[in-house]
PQR file of N, CA, C, O and H, with PARSE charges and radii, in Angstrom:
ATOM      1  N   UNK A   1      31.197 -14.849   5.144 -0.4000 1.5000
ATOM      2  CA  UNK A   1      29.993 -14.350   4.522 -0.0000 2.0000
ATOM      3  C   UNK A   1      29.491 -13.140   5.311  0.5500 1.7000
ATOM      4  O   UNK A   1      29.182 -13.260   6.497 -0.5500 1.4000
ATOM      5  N   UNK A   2      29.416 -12.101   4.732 -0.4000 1.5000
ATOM      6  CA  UNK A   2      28.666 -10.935   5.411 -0.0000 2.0000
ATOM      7  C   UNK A   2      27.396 -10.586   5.639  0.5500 1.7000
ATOM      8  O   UNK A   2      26.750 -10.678   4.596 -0.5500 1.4000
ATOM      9  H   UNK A   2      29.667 -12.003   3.769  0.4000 1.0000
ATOM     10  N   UNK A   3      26.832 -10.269   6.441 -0.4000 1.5000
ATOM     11  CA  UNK A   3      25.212 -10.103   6.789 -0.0000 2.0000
ATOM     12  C   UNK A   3      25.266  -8.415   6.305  0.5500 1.7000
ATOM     13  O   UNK A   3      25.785  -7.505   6.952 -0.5500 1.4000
ATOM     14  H   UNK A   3      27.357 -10.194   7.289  0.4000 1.0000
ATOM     15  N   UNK A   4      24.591  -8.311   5.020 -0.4000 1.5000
ATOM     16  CA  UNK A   4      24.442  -6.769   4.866 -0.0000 2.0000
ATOM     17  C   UNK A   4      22.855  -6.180   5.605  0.5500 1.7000
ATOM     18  O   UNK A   4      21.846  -6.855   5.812 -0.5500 1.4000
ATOM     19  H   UNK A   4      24.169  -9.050   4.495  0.4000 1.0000
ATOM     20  N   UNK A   5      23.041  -4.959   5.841 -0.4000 1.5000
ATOM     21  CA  UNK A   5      21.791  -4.414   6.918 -0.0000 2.0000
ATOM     22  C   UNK A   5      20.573  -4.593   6.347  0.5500 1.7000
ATOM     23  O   UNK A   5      19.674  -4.078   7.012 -0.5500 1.4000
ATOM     24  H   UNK A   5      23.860  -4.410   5.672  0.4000 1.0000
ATOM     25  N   UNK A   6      20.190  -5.182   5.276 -0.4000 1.5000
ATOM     26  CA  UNK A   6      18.911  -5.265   4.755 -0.0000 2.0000
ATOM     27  C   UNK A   6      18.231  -6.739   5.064  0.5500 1.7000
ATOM     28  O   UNK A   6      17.034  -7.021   4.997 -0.5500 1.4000
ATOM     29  H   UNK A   6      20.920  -5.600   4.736  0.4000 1.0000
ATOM     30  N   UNK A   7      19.425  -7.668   5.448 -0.4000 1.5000
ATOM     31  CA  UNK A   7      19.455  -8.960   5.194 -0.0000 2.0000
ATOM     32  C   UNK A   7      19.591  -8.927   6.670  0.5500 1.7000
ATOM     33  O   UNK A   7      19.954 -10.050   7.019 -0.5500 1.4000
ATOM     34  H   UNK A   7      20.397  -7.439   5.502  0.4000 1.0000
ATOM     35  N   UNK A   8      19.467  -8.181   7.641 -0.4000 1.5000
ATOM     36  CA  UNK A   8      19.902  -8.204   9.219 -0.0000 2.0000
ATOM     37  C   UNK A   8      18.249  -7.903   9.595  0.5500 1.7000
ATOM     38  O   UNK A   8      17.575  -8.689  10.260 -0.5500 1.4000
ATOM     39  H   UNK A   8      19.172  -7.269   7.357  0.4000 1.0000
ATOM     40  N   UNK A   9      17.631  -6.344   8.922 -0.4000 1.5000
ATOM     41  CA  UNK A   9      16.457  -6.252   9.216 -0.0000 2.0000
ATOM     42  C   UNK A   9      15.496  -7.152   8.838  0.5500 1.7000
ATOM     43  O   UNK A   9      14.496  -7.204   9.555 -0.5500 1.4000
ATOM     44  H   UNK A   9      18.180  -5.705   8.382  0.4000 1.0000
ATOM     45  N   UNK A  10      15.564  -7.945   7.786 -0.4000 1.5000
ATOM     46  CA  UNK A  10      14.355  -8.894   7.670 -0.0000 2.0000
ATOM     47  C   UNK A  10      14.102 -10.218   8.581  0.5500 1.7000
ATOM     48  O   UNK A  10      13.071 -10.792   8.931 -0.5500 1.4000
ATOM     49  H   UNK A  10      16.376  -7.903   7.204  0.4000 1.0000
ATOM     50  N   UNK A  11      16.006 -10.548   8.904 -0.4000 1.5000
ATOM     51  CA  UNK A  11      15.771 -11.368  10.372 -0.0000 2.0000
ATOM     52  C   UNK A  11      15.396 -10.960  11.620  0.5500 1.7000
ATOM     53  O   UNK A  11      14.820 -11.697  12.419 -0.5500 1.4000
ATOM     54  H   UNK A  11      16.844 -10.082   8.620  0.4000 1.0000
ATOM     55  N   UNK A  12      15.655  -9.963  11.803 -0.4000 1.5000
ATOM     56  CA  UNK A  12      15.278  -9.317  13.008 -0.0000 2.0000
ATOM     57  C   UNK A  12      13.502  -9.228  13.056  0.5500 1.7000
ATOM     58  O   UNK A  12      12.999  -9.501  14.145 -0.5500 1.4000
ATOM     59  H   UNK A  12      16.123  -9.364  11.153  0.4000 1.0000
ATOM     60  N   UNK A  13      12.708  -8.913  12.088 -0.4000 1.5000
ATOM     61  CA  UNK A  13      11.311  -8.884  11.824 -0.0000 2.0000
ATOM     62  C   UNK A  13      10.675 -10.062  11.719  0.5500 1.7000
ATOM     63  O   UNK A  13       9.450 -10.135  11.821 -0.5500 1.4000
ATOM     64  H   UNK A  13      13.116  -8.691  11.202  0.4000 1.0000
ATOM     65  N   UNK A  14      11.466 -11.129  11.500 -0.4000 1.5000
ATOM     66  CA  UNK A  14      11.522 -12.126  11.416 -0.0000 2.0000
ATOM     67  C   UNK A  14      11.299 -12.956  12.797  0.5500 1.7000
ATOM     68  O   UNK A  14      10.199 -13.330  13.202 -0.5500 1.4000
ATOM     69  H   UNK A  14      12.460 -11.070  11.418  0.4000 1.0000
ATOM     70  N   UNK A  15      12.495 -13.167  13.420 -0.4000 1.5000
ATOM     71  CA  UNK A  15      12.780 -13.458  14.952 -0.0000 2.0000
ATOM     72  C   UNK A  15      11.866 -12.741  16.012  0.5500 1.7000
ATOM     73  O   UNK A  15      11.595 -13.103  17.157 -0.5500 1.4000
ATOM     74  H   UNK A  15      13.389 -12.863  13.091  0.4000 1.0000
ATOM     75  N   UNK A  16      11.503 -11.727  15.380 -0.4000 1.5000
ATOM     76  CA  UNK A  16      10.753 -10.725  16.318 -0.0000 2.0000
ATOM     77  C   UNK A  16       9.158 -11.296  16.148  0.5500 1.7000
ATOM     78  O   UNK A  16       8.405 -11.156  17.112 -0.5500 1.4000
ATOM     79  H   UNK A  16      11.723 -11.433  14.450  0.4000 1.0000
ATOM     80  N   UNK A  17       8.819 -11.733  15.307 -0.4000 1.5000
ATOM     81  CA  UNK A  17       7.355 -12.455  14.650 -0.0000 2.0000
ATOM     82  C   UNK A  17       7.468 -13.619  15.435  0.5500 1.7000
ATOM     83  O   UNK A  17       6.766 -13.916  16.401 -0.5500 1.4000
ATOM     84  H   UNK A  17       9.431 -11.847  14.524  0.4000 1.0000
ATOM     85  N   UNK A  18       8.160 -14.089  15.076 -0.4000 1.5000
ATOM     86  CA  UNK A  18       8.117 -15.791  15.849 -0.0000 2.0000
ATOM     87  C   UNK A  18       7.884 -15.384  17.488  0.5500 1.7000
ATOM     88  O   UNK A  18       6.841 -15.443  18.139 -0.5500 1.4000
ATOM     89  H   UNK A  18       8.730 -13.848  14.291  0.4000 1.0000
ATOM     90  N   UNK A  19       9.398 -14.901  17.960 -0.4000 1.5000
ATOM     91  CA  UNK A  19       8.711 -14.322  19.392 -0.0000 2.0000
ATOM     92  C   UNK A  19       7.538 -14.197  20.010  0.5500 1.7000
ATOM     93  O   UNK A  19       7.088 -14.873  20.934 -0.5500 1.4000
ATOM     94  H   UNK A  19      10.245 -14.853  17.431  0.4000 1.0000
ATOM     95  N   UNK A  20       6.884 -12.935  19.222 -0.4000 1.5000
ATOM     96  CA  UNK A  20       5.637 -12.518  19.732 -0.0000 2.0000
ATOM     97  C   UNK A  20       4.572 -13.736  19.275  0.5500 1.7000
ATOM     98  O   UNK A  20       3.401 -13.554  19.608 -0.5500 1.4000
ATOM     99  H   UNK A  20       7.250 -12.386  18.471  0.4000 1.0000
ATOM    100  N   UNK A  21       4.864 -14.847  18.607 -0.4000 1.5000
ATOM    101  CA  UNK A  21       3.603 -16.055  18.431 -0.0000 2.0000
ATOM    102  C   UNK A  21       4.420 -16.679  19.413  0.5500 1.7000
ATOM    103  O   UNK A  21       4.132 -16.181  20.502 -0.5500 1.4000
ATOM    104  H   UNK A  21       5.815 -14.995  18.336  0.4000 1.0000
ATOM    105  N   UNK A  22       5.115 -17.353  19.502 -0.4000 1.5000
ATOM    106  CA  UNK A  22       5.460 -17.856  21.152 -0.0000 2.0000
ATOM    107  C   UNK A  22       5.271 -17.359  22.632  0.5500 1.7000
ATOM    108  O   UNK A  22       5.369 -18.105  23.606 -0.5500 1.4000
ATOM    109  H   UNK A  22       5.349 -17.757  18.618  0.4000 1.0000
ATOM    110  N   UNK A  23       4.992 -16.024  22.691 -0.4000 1.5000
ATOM    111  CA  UNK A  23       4.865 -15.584  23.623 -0.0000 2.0000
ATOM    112  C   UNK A  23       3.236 -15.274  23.725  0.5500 1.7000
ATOM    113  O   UNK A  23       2.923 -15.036  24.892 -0.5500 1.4000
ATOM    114  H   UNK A  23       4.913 -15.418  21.899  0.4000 1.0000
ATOM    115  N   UNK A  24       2.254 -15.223  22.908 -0.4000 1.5000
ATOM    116  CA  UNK A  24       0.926 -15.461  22.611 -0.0000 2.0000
ATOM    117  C   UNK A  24       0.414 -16.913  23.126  0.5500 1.7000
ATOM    118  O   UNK A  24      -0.424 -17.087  24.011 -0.5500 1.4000
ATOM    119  H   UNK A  24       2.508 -15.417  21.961  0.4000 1.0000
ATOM    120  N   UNK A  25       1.058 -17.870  22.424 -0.4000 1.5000
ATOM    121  CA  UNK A  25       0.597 -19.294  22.816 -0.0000 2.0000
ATOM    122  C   UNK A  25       0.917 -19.294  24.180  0.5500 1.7000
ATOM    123  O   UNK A  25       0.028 -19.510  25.002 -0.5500 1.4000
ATOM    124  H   UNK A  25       1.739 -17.729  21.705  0.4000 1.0000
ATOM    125  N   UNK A  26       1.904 -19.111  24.477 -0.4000 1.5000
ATOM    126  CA  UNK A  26       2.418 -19.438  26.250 -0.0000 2.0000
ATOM    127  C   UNK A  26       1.276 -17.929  27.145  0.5500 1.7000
ATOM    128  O   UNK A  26       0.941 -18.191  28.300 -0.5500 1.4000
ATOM    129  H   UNK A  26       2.627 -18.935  23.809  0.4000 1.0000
ATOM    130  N   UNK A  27       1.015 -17.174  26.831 -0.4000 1.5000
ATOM    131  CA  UNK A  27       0.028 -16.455  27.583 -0.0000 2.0000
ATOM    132  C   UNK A  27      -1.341 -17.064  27.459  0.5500 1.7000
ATOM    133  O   UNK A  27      -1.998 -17.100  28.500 -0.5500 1.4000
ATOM    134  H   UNK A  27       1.287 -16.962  25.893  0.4000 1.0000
ATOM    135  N   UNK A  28      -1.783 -17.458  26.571 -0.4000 1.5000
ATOM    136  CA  UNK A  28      -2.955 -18.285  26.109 -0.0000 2.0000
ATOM    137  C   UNK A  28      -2.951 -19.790  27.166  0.5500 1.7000
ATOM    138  O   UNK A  28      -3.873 -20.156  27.896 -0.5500 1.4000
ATOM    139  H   UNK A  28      -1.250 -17.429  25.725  0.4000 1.0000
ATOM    140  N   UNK A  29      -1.596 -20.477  26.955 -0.4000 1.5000
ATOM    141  CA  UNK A  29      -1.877 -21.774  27.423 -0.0000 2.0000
ATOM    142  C   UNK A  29      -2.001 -21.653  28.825  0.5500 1.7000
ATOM    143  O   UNK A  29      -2.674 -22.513  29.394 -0.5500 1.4000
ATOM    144  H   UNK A  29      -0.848 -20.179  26.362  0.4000 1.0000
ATOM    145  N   UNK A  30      -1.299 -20.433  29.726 -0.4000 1.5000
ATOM    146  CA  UNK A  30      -1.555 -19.693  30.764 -0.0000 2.0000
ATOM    147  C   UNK A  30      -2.635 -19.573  31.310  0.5500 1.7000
ATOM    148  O   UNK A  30      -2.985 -20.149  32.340 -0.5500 1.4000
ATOM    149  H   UNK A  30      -0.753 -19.734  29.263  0.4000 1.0000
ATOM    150  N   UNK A  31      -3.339 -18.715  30.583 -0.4000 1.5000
ATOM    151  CA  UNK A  31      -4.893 -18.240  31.321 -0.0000 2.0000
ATOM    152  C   UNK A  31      -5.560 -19.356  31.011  0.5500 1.7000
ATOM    153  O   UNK A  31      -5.855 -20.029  31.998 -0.5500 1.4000
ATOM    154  H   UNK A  31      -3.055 -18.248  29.746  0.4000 1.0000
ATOM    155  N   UNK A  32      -5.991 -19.896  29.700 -0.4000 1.5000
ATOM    156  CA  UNK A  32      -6.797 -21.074  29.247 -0.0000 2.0000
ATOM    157  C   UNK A  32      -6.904 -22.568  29.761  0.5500 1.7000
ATOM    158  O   UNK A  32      -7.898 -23.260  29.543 -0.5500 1.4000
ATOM    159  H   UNK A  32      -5.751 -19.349  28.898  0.4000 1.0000
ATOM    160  N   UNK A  33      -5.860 -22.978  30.421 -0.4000 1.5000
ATOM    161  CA  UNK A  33      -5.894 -24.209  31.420 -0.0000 2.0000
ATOM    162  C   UNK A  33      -6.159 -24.447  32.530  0.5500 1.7000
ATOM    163  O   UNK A  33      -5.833 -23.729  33.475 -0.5500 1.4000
ATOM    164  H   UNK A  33      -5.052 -22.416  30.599  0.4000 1.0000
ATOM    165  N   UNK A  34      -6.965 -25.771  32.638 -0.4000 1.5000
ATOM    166  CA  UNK A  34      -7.243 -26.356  34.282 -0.0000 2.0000
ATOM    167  C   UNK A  34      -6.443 -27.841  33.963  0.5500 1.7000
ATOM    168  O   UNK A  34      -6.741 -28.859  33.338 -0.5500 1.4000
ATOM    169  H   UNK A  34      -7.230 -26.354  31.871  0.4000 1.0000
ATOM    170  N   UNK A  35      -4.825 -27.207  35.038 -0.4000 1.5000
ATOM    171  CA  UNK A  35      -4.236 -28.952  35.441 -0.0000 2.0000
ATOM    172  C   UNK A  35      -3.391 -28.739  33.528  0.5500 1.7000
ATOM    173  O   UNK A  35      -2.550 -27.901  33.203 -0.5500 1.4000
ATOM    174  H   UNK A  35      -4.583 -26.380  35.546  0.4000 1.0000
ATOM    175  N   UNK A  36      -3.946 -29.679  32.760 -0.4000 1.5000
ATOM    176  CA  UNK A  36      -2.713 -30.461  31.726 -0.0000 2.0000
ATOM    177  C   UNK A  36      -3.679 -29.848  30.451  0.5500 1.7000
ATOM    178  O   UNK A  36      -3.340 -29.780  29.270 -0.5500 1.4000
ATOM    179  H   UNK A  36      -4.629 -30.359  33.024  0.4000 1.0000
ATOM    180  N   UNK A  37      -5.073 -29.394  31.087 -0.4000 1.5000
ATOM    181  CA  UNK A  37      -6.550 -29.974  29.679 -0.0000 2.0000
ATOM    182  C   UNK A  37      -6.807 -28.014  29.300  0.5500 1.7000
ATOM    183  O   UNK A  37      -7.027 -27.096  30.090 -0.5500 1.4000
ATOM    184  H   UNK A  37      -5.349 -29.450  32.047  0.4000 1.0000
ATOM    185  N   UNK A  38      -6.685 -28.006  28.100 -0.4000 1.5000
ATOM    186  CA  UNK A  38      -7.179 -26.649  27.400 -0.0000 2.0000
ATOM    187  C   UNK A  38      -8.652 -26.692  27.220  0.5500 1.7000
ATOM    188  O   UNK A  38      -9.367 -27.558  26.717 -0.5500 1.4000
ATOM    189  H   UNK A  38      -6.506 -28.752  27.459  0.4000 1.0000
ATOM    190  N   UNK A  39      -8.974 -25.356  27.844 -0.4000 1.5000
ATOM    191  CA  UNK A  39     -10.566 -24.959  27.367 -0.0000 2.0000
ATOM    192  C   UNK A  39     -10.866 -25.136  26.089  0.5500 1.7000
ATOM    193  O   UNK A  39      -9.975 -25.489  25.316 -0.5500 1.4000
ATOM    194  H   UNK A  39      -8.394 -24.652  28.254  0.4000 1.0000
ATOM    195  N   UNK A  40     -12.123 -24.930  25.657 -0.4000 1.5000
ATOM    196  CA  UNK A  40     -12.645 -24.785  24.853 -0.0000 2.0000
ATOM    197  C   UNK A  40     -11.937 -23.408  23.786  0.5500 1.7000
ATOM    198  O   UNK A  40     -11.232 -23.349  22.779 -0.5500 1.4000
ATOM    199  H   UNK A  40     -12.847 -24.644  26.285  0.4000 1.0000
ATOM    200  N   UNK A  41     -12.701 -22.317  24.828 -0.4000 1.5000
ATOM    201  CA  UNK A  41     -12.329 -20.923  23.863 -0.0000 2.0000
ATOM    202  C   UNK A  41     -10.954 -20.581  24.086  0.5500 1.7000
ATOM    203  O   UNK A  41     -10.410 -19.533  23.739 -0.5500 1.4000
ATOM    204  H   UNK A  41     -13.274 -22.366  25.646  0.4000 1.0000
ATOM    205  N   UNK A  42     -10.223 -21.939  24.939 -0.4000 1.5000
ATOM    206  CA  UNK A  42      -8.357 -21.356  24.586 -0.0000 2.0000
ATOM    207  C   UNK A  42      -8.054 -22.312  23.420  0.5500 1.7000
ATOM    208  O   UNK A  42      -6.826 -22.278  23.336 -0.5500 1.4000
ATOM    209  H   UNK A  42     -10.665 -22.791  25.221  0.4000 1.0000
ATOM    210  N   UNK A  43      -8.543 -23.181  22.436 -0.4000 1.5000
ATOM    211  CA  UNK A  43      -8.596 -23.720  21.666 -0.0000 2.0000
ATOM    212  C   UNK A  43      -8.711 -22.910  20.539  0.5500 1.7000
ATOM    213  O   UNK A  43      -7.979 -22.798  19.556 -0.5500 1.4000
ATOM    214  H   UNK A  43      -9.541 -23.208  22.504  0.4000 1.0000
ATOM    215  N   UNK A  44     -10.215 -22.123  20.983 -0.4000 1.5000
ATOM    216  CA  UNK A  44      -9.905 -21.140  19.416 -0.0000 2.0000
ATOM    217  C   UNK A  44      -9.236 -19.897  19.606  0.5500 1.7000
ATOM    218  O   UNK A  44      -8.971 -19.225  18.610 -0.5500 1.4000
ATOM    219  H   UNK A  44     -10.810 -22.214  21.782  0.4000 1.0000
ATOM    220  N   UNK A  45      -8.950 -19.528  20.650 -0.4000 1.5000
ATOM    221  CA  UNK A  45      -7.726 -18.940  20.765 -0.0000 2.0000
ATOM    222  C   UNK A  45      -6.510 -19.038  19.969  0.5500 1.7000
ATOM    223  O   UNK A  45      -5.940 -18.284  19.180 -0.5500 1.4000
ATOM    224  H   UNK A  45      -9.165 -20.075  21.460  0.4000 1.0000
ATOM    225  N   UNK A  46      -6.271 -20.331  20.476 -0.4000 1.5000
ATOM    226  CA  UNK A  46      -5.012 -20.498  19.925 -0.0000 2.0000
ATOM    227  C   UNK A  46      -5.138 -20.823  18.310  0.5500 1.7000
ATOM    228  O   UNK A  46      -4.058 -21.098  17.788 -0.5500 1.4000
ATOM    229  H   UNK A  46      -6.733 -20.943  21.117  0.4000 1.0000
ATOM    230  N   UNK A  47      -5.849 -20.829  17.773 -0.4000 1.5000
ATOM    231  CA  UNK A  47      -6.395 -21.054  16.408 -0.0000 2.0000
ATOM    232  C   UNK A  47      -6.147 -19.566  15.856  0.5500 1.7000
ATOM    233  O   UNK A  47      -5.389 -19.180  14.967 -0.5500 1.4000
ATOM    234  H   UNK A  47      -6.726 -20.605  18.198  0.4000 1.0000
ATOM    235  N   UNK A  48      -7.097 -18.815  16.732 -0.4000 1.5000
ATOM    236  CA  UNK A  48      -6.671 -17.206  15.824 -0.0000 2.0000
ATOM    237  C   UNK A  48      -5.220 -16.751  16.196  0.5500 1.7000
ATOM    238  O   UNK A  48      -4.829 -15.648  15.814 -0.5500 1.4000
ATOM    239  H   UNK A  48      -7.713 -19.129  17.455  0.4000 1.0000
ATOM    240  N   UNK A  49      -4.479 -17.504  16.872 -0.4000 1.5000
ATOM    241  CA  UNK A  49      -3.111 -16.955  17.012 -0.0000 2.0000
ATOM    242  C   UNK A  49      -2.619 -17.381  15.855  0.5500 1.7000
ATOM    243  O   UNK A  49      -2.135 -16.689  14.959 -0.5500 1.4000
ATOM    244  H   UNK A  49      -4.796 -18.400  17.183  0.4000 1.0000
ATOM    245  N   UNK A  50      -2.778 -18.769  15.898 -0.4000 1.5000
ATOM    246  CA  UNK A  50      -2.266 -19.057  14.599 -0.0000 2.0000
ATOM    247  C   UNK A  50      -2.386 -18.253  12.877  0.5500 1.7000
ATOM    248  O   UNK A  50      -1.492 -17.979  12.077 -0.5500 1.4000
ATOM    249  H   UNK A  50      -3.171 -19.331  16.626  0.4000 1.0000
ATOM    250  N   UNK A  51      -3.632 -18.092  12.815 -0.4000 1.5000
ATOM    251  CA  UNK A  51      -3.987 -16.948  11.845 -0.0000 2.0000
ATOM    252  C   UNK A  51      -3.347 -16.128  12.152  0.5500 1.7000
ATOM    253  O   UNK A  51      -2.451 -15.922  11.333 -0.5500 1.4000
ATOM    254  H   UNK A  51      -4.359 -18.315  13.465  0.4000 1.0000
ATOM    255  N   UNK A  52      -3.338 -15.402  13.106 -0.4000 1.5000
ATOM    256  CA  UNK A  52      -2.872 -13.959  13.053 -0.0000 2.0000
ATOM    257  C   UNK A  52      -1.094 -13.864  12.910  0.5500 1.7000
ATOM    258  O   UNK A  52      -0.539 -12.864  12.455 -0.5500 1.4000
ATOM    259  H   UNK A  52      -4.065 -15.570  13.771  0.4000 1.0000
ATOM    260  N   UNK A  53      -0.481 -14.878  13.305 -0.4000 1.5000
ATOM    261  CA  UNK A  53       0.617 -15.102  12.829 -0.0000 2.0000
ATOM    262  C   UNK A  53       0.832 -15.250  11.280  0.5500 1.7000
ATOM    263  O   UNK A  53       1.727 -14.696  10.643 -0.5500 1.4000
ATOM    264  H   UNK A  53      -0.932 -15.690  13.675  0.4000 1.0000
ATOM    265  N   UNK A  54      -0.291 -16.224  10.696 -0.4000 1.5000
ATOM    266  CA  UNK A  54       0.484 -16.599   9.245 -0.0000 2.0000
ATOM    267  C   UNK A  54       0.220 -14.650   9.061  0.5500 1.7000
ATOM    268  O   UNK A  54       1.262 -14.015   8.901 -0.5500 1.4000
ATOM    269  H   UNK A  54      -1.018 -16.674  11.214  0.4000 1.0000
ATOM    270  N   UNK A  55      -0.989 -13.910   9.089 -0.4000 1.5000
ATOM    271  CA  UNK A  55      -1.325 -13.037   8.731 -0.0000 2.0000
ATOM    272  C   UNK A  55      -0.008 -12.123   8.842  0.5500 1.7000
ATOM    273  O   UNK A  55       0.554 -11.641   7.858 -0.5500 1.4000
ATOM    274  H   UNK A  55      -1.836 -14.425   9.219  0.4000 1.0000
ATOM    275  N   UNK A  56       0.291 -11.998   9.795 -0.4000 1.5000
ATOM    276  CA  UNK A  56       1.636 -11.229  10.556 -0.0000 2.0000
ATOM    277  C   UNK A  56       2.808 -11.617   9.214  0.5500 1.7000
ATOM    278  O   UNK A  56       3.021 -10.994   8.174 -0.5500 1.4000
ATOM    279  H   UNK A  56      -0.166 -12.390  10.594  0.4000 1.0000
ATOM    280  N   UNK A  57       3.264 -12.559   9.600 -0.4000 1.5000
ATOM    281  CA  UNK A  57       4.541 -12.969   8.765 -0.0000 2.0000
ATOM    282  C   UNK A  57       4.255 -12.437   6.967  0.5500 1.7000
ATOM    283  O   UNK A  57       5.133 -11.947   6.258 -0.5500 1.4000
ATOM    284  H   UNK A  57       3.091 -13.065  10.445  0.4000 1.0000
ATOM    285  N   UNK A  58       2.859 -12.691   6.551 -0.4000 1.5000
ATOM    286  CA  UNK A  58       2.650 -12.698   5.239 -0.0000 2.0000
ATOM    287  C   UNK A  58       2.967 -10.539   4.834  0.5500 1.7000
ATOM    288  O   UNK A  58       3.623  -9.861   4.043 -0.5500 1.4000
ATOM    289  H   UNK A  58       2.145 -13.089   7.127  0.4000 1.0000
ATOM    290  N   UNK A  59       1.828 -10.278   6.191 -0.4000 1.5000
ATOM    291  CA  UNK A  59       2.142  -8.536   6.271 -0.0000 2.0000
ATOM    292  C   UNK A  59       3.712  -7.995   5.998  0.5500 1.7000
ATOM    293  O   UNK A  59       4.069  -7.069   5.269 -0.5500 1.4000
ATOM    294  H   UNK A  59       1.296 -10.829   6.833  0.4000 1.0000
ATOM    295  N   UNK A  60       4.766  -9.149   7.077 -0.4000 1.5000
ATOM    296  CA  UNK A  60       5.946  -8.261   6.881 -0.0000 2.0000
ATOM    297  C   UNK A  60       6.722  -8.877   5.571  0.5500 1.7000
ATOM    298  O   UNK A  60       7.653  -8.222   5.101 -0.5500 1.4000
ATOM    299  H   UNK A  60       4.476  -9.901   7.669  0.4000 1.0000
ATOM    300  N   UNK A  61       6.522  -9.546   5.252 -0.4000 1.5000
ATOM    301  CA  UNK A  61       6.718 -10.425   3.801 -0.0000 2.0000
ATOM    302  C   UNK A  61       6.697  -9.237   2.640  0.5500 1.7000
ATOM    303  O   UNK A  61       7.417  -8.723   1.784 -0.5500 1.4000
ATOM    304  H   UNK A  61       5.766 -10.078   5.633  0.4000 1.0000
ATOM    305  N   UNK A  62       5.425  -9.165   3.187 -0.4000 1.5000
ATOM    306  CA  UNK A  62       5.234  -8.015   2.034 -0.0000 2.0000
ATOM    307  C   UNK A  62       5.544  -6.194   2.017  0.5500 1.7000
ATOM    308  O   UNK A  62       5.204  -5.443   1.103 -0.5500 1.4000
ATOM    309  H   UNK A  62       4.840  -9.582   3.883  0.4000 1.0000
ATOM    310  N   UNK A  63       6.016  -5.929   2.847 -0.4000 1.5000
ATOM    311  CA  UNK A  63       6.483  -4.603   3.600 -0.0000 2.0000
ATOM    312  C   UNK A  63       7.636  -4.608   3.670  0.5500 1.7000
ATOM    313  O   UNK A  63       8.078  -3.462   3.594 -0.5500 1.4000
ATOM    314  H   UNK A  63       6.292  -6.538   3.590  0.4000 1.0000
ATOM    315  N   UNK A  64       8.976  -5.944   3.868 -0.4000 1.5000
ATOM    316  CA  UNK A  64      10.010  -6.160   3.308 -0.0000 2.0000
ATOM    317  C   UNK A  64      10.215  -5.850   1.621  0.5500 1.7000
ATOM    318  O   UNK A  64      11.021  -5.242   0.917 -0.5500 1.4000
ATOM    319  H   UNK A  64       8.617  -6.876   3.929  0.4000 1.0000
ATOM    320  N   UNK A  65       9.108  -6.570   1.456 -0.4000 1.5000
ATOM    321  CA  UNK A  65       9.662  -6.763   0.096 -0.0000 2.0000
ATOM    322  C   UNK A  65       9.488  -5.555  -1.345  0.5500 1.7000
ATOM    323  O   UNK A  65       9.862  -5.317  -2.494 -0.5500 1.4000
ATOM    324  H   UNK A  65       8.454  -7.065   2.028  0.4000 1.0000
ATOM    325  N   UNK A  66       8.605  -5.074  -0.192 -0.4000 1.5000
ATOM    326  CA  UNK A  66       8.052  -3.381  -1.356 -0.0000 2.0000
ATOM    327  C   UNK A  66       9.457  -2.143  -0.992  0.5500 1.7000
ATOM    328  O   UNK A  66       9.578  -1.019  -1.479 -0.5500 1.4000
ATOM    329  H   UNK A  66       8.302  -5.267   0.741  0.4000 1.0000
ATOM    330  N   UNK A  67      10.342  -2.815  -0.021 -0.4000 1.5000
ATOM    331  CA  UNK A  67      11.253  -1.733   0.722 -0.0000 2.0000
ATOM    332  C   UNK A  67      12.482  -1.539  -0.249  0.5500 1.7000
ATOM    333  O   UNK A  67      13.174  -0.528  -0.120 -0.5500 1.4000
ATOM    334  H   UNK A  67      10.243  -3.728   0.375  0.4000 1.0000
ATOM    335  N   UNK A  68      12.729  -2.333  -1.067 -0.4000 1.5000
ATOM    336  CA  UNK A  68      13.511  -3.343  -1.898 -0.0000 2.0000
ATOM    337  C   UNK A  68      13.533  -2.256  -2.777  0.5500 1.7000
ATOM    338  O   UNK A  68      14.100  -2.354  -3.865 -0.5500 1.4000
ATOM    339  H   UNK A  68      12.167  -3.154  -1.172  0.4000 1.0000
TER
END
């Protein structure tokens, strides 16, 4: 099965999204902890990461798909 370059860039934007929300939570769970227990405002932290991810993924969703 061949990976044609259109079908390479949307994983790559893809993999590259996930990344940068993994690497958000782990900087977050970083600064935001004492010992095992999350703060408060690293709680909603990690809440707007979460948003800003679905937001992210939905952005390149749609910037893929107008490329088409």
């Amino acid at each position: 099965m061949e990976i044609d370059a259109e079908m390479r860039r949307m994983i790559a934007v893809s993999v590259g999204a996930v990344v940068v929300f993994i690497a958000l939570l782990v900087a977050i769970g970083i600064q935001y902890t004492d010992g095992h227990d999350l703060s408060s405002v690293g709680a909603y932290y990690f809440v707007a990461a979460i948003g800003l991810f679905v937001a992210l993924m939905a952005a390149a969703g749609v910037l893929l798909d107008r490329e088409e």
